[in-house]
C-alpha positions as semicolon CSV with decimal commas, in nm:
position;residue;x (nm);y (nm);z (nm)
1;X;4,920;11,397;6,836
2;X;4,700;11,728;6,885
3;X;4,388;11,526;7,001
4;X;4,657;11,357;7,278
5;X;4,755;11,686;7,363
6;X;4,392;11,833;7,447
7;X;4,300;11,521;7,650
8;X;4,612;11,588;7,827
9;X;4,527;11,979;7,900
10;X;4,179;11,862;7,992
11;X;4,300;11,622;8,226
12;X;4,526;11,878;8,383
13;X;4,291;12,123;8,441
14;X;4,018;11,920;8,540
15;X;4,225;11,765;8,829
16;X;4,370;12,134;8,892
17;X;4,089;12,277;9,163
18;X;4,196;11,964;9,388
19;X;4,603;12,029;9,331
20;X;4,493;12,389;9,501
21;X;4,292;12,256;9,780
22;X;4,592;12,000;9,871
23;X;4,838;12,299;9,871
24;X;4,677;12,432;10,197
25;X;4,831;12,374;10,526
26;X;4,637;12,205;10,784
27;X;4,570;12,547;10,978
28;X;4,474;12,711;10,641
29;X;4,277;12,399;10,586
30;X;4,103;12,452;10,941
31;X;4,048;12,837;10,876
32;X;3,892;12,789;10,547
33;X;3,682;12,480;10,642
34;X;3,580;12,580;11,007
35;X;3,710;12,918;11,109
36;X;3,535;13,141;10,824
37;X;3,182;12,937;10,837
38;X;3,139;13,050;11,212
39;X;2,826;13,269;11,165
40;X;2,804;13,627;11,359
41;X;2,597;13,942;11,360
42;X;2,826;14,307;11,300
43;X;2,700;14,665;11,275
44;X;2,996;14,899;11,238
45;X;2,968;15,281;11,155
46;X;3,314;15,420;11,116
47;X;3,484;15,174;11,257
48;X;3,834;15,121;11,236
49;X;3,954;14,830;10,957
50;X;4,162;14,682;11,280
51;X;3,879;14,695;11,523
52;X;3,669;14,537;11,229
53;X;3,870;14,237;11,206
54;X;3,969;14,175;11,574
55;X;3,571;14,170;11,634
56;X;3,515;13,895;11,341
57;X;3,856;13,701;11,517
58;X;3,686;13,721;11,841
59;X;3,344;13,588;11,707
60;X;3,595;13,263;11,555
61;X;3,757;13,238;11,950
62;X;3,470;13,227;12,070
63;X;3,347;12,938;11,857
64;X;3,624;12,793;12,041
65;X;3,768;12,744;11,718
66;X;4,104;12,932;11,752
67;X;4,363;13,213;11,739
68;X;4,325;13,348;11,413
69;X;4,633;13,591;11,333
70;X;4,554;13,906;11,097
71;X;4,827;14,053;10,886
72;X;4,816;14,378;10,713
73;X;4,959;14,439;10,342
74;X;5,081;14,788;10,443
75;X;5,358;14,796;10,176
76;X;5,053;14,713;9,925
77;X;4,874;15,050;10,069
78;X;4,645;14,878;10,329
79;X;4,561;15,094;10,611
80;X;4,453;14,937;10,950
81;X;4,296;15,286;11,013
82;X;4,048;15,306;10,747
83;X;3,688;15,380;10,867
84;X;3,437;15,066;10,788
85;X;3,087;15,105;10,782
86;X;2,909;14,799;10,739
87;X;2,635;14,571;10,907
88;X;2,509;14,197;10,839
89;X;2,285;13,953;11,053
90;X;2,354;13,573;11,107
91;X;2,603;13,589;10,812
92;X;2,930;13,372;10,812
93;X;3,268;13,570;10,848
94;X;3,337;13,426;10,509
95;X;3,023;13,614;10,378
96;X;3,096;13,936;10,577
97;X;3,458;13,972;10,447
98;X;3,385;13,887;10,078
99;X;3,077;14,177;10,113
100;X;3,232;14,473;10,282
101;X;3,634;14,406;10,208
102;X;3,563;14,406;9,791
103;X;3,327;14,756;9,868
104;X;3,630;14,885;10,020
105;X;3,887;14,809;9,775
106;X;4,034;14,533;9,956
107;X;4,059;14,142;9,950
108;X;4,188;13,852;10,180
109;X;4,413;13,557;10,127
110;X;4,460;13,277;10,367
111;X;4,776;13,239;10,492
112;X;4,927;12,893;10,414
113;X;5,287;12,849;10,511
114;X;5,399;12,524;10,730
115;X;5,627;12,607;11,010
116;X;5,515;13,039;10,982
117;X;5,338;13,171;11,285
118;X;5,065;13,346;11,073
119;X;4,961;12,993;10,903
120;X;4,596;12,956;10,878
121;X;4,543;13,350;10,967
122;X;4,421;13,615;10,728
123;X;4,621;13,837;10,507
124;X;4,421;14,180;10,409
125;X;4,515;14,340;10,083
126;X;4,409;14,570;9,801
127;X;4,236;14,435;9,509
């Protein structure tokens, strides 16, 4: 009965990683497969967080890849306004955002929500 039981959990968790990947939305899909691999160059001293993001969503237009929509967890204490000093070289926006969002107390989710207007777009919080 208990050996059952562990094959079971193993199973379970071993086919787990691909239950999260089918969970995403085709746009999240897109954004997480496509839209974050687009590689770009930023140097920003002081910068607004805003101004920070719309330049890495302008970088994934111009791929031709896409409207990417950028929500804010204000609520959760994010500040658009918070000055961003950071610079990278030929570095994906993946790469940029999990280097200088984590050194500023912050974090982003992918929106996945069929049918929302922010589906596939980027949701800034705190850690």
């Amino acid at each position: 009965m208990c050996r059952r039981l562990a094959g079971l959990v193993v199973v379970l968790f071993a086919t787990a990683p691909g239950l999260a990947e089918e969970k995403l939305t085709e746009a999240a899909a897109k954004t997480k497969n496509e839209r974050l691999k687009v590689k770009t160059s930023v140097k920003w001293e002081g910068q607004f967080l805003r101004e920070c993001m719309n330049e890495l969503a302008s970088a994934i237009k111009d791929a031709d890849l896409g409207k990417i929509d950028i929500k804010y967890d204000a609520a959760g204490g994010v500040s658009m306004n918070t000055r961003m000093t950071y610079s990278a070289k030929d570095k994906t926006i993946e790469e940029i955002l999990n280097e200088f969002l984590p050194a500023n107390d912050l974090k982003y989710v992918i929106i996945s929500k069929k049918g929302d207007k922010s589906d596939g777009g980027l949701l800034i919080k705190k850690k």
